[in-house]
C-alpha positions as CSV (number, residue, x, y, z in Angstrom):
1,X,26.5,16.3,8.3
2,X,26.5,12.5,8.3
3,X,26.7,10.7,4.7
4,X,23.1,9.6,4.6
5,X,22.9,8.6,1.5
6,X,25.8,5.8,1.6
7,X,24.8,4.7,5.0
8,X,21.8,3.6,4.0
9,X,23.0,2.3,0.3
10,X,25.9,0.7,2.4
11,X,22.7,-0.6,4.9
12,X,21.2,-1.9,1.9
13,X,24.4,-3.5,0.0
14,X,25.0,-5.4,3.3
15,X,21.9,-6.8,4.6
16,X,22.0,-10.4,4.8
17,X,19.0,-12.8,5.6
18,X,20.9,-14.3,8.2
19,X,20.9,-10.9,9.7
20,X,17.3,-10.9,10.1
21,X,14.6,-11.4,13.0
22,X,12.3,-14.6,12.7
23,X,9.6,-12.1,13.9
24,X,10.5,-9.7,10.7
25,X,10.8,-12.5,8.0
26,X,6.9,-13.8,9.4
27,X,6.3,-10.3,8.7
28,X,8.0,-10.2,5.2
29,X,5.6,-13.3,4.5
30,X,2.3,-11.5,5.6
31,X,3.2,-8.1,3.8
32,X,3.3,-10.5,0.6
33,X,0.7,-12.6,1.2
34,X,-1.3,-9.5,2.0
35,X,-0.4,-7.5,-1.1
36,X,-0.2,-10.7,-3.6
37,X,-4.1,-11.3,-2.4
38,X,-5.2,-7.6,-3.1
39,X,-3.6,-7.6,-6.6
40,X,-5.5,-10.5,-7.9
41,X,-8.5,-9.7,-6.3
42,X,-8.0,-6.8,-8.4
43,X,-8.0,-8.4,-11.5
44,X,-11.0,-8.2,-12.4
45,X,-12.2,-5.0,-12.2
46,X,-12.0,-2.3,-15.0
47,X,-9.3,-0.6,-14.4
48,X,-7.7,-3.8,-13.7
49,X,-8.5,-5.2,-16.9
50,X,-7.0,-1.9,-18.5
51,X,-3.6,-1.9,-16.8
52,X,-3.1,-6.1,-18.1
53,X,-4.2,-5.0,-21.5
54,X,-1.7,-2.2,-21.2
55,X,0.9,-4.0,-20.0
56,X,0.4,-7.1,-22.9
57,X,0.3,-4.0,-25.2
58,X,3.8,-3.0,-24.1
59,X,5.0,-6.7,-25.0
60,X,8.0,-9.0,-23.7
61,X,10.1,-5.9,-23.7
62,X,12.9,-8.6,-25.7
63,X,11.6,-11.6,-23.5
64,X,8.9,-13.1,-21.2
65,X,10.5,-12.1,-18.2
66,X,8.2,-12.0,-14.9
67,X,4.4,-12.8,-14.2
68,X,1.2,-10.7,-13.9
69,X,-0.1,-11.1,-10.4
70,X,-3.0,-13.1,-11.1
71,X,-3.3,-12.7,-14.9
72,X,-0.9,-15.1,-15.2
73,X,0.9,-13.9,-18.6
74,X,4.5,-13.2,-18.6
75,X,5.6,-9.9,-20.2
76,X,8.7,-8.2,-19.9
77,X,9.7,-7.5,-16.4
78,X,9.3,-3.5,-16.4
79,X,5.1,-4.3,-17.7
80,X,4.9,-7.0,-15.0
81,X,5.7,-4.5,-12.0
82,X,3.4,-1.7,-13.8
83,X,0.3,-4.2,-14.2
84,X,1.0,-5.8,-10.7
85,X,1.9,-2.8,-9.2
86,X,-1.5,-0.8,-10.4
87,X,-3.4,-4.2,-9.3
88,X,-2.2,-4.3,-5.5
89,X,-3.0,-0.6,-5.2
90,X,-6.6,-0.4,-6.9
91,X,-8.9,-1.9,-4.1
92,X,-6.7,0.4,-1.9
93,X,-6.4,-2.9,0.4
94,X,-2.6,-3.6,0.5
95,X,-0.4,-2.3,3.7
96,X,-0.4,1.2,4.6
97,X,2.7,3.2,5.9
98,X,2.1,6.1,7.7
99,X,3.5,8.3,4.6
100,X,1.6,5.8,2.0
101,X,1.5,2.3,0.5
102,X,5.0,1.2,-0.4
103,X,3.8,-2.7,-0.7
104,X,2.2,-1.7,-4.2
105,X,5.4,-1.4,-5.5
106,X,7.9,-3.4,-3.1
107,X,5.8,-6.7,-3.3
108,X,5.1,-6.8,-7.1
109,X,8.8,-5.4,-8.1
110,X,10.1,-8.2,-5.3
111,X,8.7,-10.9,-6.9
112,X,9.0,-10.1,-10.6
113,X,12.5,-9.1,-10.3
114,X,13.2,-12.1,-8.3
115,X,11.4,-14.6,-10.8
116,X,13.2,-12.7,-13.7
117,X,16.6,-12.7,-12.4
118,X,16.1,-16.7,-10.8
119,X,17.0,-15.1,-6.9
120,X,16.0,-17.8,-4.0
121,X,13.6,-16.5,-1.9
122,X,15.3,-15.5,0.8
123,X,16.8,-13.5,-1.7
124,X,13.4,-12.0,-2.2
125,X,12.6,-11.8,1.4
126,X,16.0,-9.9,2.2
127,X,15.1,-7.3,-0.5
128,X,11.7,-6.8,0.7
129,X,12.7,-6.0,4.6
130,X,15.7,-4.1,3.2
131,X,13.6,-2.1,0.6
132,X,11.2,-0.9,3.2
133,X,14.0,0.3,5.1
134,X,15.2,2.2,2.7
135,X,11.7,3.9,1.5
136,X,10.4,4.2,5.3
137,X,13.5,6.2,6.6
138,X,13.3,8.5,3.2
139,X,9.6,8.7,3.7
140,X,9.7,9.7,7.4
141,X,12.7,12.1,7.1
142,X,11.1,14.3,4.7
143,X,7.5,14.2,5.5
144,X,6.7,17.6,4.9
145,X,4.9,20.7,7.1
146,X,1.6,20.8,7.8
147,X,1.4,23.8,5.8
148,X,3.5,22.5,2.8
149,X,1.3,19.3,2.9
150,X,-1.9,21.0,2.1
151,X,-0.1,22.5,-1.4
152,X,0.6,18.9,-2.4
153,X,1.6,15.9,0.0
154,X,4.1,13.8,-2.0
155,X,3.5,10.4,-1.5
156,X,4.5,9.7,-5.2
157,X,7.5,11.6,-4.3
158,X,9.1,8.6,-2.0
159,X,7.0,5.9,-3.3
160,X,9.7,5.3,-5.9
161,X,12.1,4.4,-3.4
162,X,11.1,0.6,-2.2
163,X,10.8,-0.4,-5.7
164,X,13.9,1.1,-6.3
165,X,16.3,-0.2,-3.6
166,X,14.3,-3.9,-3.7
167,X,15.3,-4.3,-7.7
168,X,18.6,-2.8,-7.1
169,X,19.6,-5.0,-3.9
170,X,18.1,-8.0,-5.8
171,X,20.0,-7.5,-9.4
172,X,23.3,-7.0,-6.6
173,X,23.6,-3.3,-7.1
174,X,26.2,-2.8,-3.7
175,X,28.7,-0.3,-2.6
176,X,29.0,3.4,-4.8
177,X,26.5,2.0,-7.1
178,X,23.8,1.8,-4.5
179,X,24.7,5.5,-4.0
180,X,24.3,5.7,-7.3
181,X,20.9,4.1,-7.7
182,X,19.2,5.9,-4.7
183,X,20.4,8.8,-6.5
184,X,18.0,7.8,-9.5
185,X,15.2,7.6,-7.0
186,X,15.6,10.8,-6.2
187,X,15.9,12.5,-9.5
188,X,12.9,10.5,-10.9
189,X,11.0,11.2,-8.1
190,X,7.6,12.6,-9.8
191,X,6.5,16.5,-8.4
192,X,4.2,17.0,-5.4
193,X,0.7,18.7,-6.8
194,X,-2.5,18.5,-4.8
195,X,-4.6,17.9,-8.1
196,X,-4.3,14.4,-7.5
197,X,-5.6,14.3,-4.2
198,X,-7.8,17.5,-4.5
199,X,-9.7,15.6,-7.5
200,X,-9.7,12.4,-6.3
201,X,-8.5,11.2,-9.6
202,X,-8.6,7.8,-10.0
203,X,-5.3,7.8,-11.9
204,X,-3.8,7.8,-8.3
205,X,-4.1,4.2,-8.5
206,X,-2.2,3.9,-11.6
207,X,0.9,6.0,-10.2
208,X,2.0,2.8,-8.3
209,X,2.1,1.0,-10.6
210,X,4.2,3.3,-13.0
211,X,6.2,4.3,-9.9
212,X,7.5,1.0,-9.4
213,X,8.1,0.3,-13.3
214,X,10.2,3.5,-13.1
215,X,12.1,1.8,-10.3
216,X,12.8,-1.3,-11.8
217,X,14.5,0.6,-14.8
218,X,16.3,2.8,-12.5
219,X,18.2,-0.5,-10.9
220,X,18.6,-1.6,-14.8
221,X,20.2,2.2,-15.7
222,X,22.3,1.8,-13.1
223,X,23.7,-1.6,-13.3
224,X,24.7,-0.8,-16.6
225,X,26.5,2.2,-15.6
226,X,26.1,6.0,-14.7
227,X,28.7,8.4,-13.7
228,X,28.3,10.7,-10.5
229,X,25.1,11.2,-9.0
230,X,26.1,10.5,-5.6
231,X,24.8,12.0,-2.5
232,X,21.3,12.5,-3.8
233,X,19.5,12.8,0.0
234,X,22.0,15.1,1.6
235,X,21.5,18.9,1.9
236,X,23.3,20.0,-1.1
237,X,21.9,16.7,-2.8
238,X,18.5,18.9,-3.3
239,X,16.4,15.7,-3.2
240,X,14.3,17.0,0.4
241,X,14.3,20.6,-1.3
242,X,11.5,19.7,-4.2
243,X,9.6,17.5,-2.0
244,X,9.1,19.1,1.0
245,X,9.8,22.2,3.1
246,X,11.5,20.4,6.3
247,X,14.0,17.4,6.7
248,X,14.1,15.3,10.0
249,X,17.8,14.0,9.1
250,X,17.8,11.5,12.4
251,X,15.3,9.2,10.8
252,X,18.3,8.1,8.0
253,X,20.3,6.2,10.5
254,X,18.2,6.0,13.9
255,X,18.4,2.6,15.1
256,X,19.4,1.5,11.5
257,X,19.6,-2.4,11.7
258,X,17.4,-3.3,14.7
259,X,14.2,-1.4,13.9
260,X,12.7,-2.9,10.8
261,X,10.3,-0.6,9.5
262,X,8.4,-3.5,7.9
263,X,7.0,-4.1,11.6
264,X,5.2,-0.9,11.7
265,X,3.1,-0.9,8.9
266,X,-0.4,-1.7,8.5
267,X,-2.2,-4.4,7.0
268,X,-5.5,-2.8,6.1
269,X,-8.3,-4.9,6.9
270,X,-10.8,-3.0,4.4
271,X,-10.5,-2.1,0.6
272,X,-11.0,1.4,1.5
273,X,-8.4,4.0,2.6
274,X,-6.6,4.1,5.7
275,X,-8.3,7.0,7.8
276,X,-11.5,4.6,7.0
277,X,-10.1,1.5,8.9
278,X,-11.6,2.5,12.3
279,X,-14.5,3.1,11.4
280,X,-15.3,0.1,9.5
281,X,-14.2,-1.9,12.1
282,X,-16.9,-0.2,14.6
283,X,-19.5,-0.4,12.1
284,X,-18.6,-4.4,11.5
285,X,-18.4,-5.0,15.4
286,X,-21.4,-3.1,16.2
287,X,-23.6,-4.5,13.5
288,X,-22.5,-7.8,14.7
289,X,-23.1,-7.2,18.5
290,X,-26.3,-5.8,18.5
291,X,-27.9,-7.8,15.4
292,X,-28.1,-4.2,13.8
293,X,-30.3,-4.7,10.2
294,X,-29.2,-1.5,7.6
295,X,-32.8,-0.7,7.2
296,X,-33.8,0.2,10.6
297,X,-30.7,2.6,10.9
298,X,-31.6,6.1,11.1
299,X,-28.8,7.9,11.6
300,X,-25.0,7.2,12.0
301,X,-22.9,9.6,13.6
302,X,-18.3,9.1,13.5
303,X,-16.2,11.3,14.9
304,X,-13.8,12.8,14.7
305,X,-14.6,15.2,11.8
306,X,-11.9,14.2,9.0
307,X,-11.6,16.8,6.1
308,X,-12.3,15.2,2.5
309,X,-13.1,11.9,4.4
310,X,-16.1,12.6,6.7
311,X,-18.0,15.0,4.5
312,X,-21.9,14.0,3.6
313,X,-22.6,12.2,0.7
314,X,-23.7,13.9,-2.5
315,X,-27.0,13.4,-3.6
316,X,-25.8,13.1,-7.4
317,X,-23.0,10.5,-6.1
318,X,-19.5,9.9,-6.3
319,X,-17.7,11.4,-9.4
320,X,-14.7,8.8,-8.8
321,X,-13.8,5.3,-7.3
322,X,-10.9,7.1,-5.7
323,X,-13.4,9.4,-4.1
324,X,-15.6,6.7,-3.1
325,X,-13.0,5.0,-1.5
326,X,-11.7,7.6,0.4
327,X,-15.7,8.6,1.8
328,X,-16.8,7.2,5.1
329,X,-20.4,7.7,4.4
330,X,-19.6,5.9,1.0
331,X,-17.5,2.8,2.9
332,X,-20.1,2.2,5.3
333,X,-23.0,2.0,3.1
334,X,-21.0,-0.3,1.1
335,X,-21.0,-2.6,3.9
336,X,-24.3,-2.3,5.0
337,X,-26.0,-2.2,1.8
338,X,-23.4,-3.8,-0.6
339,X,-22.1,-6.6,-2.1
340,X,-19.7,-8.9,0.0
341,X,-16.4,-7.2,0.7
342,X,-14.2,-7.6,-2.4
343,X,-13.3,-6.7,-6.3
344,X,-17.3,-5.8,-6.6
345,X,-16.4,-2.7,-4.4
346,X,-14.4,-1.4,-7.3
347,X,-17.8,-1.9,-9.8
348,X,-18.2,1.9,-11.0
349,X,-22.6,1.3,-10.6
350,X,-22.0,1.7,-7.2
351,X,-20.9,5.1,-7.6
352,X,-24.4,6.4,-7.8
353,X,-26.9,3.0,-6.8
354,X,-29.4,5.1,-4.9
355,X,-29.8,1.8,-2.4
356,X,-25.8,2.9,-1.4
357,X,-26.5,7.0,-1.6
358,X,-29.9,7.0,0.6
359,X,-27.3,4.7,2.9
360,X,-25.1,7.0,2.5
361,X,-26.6,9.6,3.5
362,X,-27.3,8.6,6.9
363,X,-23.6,8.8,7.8
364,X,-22.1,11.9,9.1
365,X,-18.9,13.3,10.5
366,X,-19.1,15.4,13.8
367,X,-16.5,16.2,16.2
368,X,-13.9,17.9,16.7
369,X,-11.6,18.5,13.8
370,X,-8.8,16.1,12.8
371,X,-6.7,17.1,9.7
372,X,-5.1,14.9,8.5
373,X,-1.7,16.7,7.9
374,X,-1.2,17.1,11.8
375,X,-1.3,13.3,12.5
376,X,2.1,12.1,11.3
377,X,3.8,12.8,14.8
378,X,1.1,10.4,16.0
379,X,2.3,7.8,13.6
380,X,5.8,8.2,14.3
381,X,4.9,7.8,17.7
382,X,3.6,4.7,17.5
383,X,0.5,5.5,18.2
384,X,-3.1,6.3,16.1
385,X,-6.2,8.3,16.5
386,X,-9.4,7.3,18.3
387,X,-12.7,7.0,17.1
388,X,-16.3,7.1,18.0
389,X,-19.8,6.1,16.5
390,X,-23.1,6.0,17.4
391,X,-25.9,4.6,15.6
392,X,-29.4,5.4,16.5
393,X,-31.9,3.1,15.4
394,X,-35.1,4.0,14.0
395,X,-36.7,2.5,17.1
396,X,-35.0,4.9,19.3
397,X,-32.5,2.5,20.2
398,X,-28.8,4.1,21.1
399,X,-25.5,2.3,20.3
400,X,-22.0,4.2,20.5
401,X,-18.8,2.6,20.8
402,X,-15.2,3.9,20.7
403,X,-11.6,2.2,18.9
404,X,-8.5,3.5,18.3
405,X,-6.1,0.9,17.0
406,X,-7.4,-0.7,14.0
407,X,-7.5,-4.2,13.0
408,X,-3.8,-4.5,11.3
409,X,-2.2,-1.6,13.0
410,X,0.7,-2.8,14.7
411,X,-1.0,-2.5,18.2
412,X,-3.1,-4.9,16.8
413,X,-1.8,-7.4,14.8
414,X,-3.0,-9.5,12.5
415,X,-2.4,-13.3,13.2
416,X,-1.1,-15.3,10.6
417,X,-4.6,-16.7,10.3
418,X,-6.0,-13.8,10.3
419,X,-4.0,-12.6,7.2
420,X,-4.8,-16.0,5.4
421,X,-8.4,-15.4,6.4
422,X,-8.5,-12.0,4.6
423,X,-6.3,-13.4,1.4
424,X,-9.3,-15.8,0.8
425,X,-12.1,-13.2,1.4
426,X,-10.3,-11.3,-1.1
427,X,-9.4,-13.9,-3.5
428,X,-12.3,-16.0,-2.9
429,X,-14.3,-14.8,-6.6
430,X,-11.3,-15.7,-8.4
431,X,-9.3,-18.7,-7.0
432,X,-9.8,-22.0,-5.7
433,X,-9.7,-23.5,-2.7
434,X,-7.2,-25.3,-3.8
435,X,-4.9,-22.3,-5.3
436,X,-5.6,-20.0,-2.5
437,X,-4.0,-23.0,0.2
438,X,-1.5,-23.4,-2.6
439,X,-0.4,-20.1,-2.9
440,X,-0.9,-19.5,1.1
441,X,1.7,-22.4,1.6
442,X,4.4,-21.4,-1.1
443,X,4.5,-17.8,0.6
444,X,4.2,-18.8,4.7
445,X,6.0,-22.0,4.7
446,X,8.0,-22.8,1.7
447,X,9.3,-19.5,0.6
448,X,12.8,-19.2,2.5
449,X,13.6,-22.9,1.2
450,X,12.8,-21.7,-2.8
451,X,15.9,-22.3,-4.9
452,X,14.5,-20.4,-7.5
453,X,11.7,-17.5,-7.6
454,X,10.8,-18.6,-11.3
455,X,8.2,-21.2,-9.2
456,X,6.3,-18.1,-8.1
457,X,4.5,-18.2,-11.7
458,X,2.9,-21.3,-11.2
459,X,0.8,-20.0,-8.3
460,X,0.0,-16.4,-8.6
461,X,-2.4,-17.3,-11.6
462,X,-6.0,-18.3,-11.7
C-alpha cells in the first residue's frame, strides 16, 4: 500500500503559488469572498452574538493576534477561528463540498493564521487551494456506506482537516512534521453520532467553528514538537476504521496536483442547506417568470421526495434553526413570505410566524425517493440530482419547471460578478457601500500583491 499519508503531507509541504492555475487562484478569491461575506452577515444574529461574546470571554490567549470576521476585535488567534469559523457556517450560506462545508473552517483559519503570523497573501491563497486538497481527498476516500451513513455520517469527522493542513502549511510545518500534523487531524477527529443530525441541533453550527480552533492548535502542538504519530490515514493508521466502514484509497493521490479540488465545490446561492439549492432557484425563477404573488398559491408540489428535507411542515413549527434550514417547505415560505434574503433568516420568530407556517404548509415533497446517503457517487461524478416543481395557482393556473445544476454548482458557475453580487446581498444590513467595494477589491484584485495579511483587519470590520 502506497504511503498516503506523506504523499499528500509531502503534496502539501511543496505546493508553491507559482504552481498554481490562474483559473484556481480566481477560485481561491471567490471561495473567500464567498465565505468572508456569509460570516459577517452572520454577525448579527444570536447565536452570532454568542460565539463573539464567547470568543472575547476566552481573551488574547497572551496577545491580540487575528480578527473577528466582521466584529472587528482582535483576540487570540485560536478564539478568532472559533468566532469566525461558527459565523461563516450559521446562515448555512458558505461553499458546500459534496462531504460538507470545509470553507467554514479553511477561510476563517486562512486568514487569521495569515494576519497572525504576517504571511503575504499568496501565502494565504497557496494554503487555501492546498488545504482543500488535503480535506477533499480525505473526505472523499472515506465517505462511508450507505448503511454506515445512516448510524452517523461524519462530516465533523474530516472537517478538521482543511483547518488543519491550511494553519500547518501556513506556520511552514513541511516534510515528517506534516505527517505528523495530519496525524493530529486524525486523532482529534470528533466521533460520528447521528444525534446531531437526527435532532437538528443547532449546535451543528457551532462544531465549525470549534473544529477549526482545534486545528489551529493542532498545527501549534505540532510545530512545537511531537514524537511518532506518523501514518495516521493508512490501514494500520486506524484513522478510516472509527469514521467509516469503507476506504476508497485512489482518491489520496488520483491526479494529485492537476485536479484542484477547490474547483468542485459549490458556492451556495441560498442561506439554506445544500439539498435546498434547487429548489430555491425554481421557486426564485418561477415566481419571477410568471409574476407569481405568494397569496394566490395554492399548492406547491417538489420532487424528488428527500427524507428529513421534504417532509410537511409542522403545524406547531420548527423546534430548531438548524431544522428550519434544512426544510424545503420552511425555505420556500421564507422566500415567499419572508424578509429579504439575509441574517433576518436566522431571527428565531420565524420559527413558528404562522404568515411562514400556513406558507409552509402548502409545500410538499412527492416523487420518487432520493436518500440522501446514495447520492455521493453522483457528486464524485461530477454530476447532481434533478428537480421538479409545480405550482398551481388558486386560479387554476399550472406552472412546473425542472433544474438540475444549481446556481454555484460547478456546472454552473458563478461569475465573478455574480459572487460580488451575492457578498452585497448578504452583507448589505451591515456594511457600506463603501466597505463592501473595499473589501471586494482587497480580496479579487489586490490580494496576491499583499506583503502582509495583518491589512486584512482593516476591512473585515463594520
Amino acid at each position: 500500500m502506497k504511503p498516503y499519508t506523506q504523499i499528500l503531507a509531502d503534496y502539501l509541504s511543496a505546493l508553491k503559488y507559482e504552481d498554481i492555475p490562474a483559473e484556481v487562484i480566481e477560485r481561491a478569491k471567490l471561495v473567500t469572498l464567498h465565505t468572508v461575506g456569509a460570516a459577517i452577515s452572520a454577525m448579527r444574529s444570536k447565536s452570532g452574538q454568542d460565539i463573539v461574546k464567547i470568543a472575547k470571554a476566552l481573551g488574547g490567549g497572551g496577545s491580540a493576534q487575528a480578527t473577528i470576521l466582521g466584529d472587528g476585535t482582535k483576540v487570540g488567534l485560536g478564539n478568532a477561528v472559533l468566532a469566525s469559523g461558527t459565523l461563516a457556517d450559521l446562515l448555512d450560506w458558505e461553499d458546500c463540498a459534496w462531504t460538507g462545508h470545509p470553507s467554514a473552517g479553511a477561510v476563517p483559519t486562512g486568514l487569521a493564521v495569515a494576519e497572525a503570523y504576517h504571511k503575504t497573501g499568496k501565502d494565504y491563497l497557496t494554503a487555501l487551494v492546498g488545504g482543500y486538497d488535503v480535506y477533499q481527498r480525505v473526505a472523499m476516500a472515506v465517505q462511508p456506506s450507505p448503511e454506515r451513513f445512516e448510524q452517523g455520517w461524519g462530516l465533523h469527522c474530516w472537517q478538521i482537516f482543511a483547518p488543519t493542513s491550511i494553519a500547518g502549511k501556513l506556520i511552514g510545518i513541511q516534510g515528517d512534521k506534516m505527517n505528523q500534523l495530519l496525524g493530529t487531524a486524525a486523532h482529534m477527529t470528533p466521533v460520528a453520532i447521528n444525534l446531531i443530525h437526527s435532532s437538528f441541533s443547532d449546535f451543528y453550527h457551532f462544531t465549525h467553528g470549534l473544529t477549526a480552533q482545534l486545528g489551529v492548535e493542532n498545527a501549534l502542538i505540532t510545530e512545537a514538537g511531537i514524537s511518532t504519530l506518523m501514518g495516521a490515514l493508512e490501514e494500520d493508521g486506524g484513522y478510516y476504521f472509527g469514521v467509516s466502514d469503507q476506504c476508497d484509497w485512489d482518491w489520496y493521490d488520483k491526479d494529485l496536483g492537476s485536479r484542484y479540488m477547490i474547483m468542485e465545490l459549490m458556492l451556495k446561492n441560498w442561506p439554506v442547506n445544500m439539498w435546498i439549492q434547487t429548489p430555491m432557484d425554481l421557486i426564485d425563477a418561477m415566481v419571477k417568470k410568471h409574476g407569481i404573488h405568494a397569496d394566490d398559491i395554492e399548492r406547491i408540489e417538489v420532487s424528488p421526495y428527500i427524507p428529513e428535507r421534504s417532509e410537511d411542515s409542522p403545524r406547531d413549527g420548527y423546534a430548531s434553526l438548524v431544522r428550519a434550514q434544512f426544510s424545503i417547505p420552511f425555505c420556500m415560505a421564507m422566500y415567499l413570505k419572508g424578509p429579504k434574503v439575509g441574517y433576518d433568516w436566522l431571527d428565531a420568530k420565524y420559527l413558528k410566524d404562522p404568515v411562514i407556517l400556513e406558507m409552509a404548509a402548502k409545500v410538499h415533497g412527492v416523487g420518487e425517493e432520493s436518500l440522501i446517503s446514495h447520492n455521493f457517487d453522483t457528486f464524485q461524478k461530477g454530476s447532481y440530482p434533478e428537480y421538479g416543481m409545480t405550482i398551481t395557482m388558486k386560479d387554476g393556473a399550472v406552472y412546473s419547471q425542472t433544474r438540475q445544476f444549481p446556481k454555484g454548482h460547478p456546472q454552473n458557475d458563478y461569475t465573478r460578478q455574480e459572487c460580488i453580487d451575492v457578498f452585497k446581498l448578504a452583507t448589505g444590513d451591515v456594511m457600506s457601500e463603501d466597505k463592501q467595494d473595499a473589501l471586494c477589491d482587497f480580496i479579487l484584485n489586490k490580494l496576491e500583491n499583499v506583503e502582509d495579511m495583518a491589512e486584512i483587519s482593516k476591512y473585515v470590520k463594520l
